[in-house]
C-alpha angles and dihedrals in degrees: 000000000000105000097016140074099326088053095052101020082208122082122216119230091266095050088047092053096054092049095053110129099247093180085063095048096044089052077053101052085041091058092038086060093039082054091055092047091050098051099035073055089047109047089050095270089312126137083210150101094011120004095060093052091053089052103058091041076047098056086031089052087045097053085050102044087056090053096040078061104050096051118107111275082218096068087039088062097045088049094060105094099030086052094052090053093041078066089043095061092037085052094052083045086062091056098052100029105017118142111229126227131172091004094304135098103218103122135077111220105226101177093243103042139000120254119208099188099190086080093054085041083069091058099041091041087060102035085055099047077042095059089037106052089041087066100058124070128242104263076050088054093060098041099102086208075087101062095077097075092044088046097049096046082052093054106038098071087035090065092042097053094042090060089051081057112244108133093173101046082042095053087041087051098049091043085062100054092041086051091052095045092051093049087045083065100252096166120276091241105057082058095051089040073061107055091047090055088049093058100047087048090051094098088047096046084049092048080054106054132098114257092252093059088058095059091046091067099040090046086056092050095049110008087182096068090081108017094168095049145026082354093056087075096069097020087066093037089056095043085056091039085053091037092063106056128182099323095018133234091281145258099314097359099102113117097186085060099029092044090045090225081129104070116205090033098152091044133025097009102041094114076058095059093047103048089049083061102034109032137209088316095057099040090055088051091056090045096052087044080067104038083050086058101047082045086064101041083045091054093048097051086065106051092048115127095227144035088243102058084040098058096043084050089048104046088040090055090042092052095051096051096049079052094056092039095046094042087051085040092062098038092056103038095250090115136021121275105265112158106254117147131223099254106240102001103054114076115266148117104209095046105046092050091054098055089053097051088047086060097043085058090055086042095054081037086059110029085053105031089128084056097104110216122199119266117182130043083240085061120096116271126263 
């Protein structure tokens, strides 16, 4: 590549353009459509209140997502832990000034739009094990004295948004670091040590939770022991699963959704709405759509040049999967109801533009892998 990225190691706008990853943007533009059916469908054959909506944050996302990866990885970088405790301090906000919704304080009330900066906590929490872990070496790595700084960033927004309280985004949170930190190469034992603890804490985790969280779990365990409340959730979603079949009902045609007998049908239970219209068939074509999508963050977290760019495309890509399991989980009764979106077809700002802004960073990671970024405190300075 005489001339071109390898000579400079830094690729002008128009070089960055033309590397940009188009099968990435075009799974992205795919699940972005798939979003404005499901919620026309959901909303009766109607643009409002909510597909059109989507569609403007989607266009708006996009446009940011496209900037987010053409910015210099270098000042990525140097953003990483400026921007971590930016969504510290948006986290503690929360706490004093919060709005509340639905019996919970998780959003910032901006005037103009509502934050809800647990969704941004993911991608700084990542960007920031990500710096740090590209500045040890590898017999570091493994020492498991460094597992304190890593452990403690983990915990700190954990804590922050389970007090809000948001079980679901906190244990996806704290999946994602734990992701980054095991890709990184922290020794297999010290995660297994972990699950262990986890199980033996399990009776005093139960003893700690709100009294809503615990229905939650007995009602996934046995939906049927309150079919007219926290159970109608599931029950629904599974009656719509069942309806549609192996090609579906048909676009429009879902009365679980049409008929509002699923509740939630534009958040939380969209992959519901579509699979009553388009059946098996459809559900496993959006689910390879997304599978398609985590294939290509995860390639291009192995070709990065740097630990630093691997381990931001990983725990992006990661992220993004445990979204897409835990959302399906829920839908079909396989896990509890926790409130997780499906990134780019359930209804949501925040999200949404988190999601975005996730990818932008494995774009830039990718546009930019020959870019060398400094390791060790004895390497020249950005």
């Amino acid at each position: 590549m005489a001339g071109g990225f390898a000579a400079r190691q830094w690729p002008t706008l128009a070089e960055r353009i033309g590397a940009l990853n188009w099968a990435l943007l075009a799974l992205v533009l795919v699940l972005g459509l798939v979003g404005y059916l499901v919620l026309y469908s959901a909303a009766g054959g109607a643009h409002g209140p909510w597909a059109w909506r989507h569609a403007a944050r989607f266009v708006l996302a996009f446009l940011v997502m496209l900037a987010v990866a053409l910015v210099d990885i270098r000042l990525v970088y140097r953003l990483a832990y400026p921007a971590y405790a930016a969504c510290l301090t948006a986290l503690m906000a929360v706490d004093a000034i919060g709005a509340f919704a639905k019996g919970a304080q998780r959003w910032l009330d901006l005037g103009i739009v509502r934050l809800q900066p647990s969704e941004l906590a993911k991608l700084a929490l990542v960007l920031a094990l990500a710096r740090f872990y590209h500045g040890l070496r590898p017999e570091e790595v493994r020492d498991v004295r460094h597992l304190a700084v890593p452990l403690g960033m983990i915990a700190l927004p954990f804590l922050l948004v389970v007090a809000q309280p948001d079980l679901g985004t906190a244990l996806l949170l704290a999946a994602a670091g734990a992701a980054v930190v095991f890709l990184a190469g922290a020794p297999l034992w010290v995660f297994v040590l972990g699950a262990g603890g986890l199980a033996a804490a399990a009776p005093v985790v139960w003893s700690q939770l709100l009294p809503y969280q615990r229905q939650r779990l007995l009602t996934f365990l046995d939906p049927e022991r309150d079919p007219l409340g926290t159970g109608y959730h599931v029950i629904q979603s599974k009656i719509a699963l069942g309806a549609g079949g192996f090609t579906g009902r048909g676009f429009l045609a879902g009365t679980q959704a049409q008929l509002d007998f699923l509740p939630e049908k534009h958040t939380d239970f969209a992959f519901a709405v579509l699979a009553e219209e388009t059946g098996f068939v459809g559900a496993l074509v959006l689910l390879a759509i997304y599978l398609a999508l985590v294939g290509v963050a995860l390639a291009v977290a192995v070709r990065a040049g740097s630990t630093f760019g691997r381990l931001v495309a990983a725990g992006i890509a990661v992220d993004l999967f445990l979204y897409v399991f835990v959302n399906v989980g829920m839908v079909t009764g396989l896990l509890p109801v926790v409130g997780v979106p499906l990134p780019f077809v359930s209804y949501g700002g925040t999200a949404m533009f988190a999601a975005m802004l996730g990818l932008g960073l494995v774009l830039a990671v990718d546009v930019q892998r020959h870019v060398p970024l400094p390791r060790y405190p004895s390497d020249a300075p950005l």
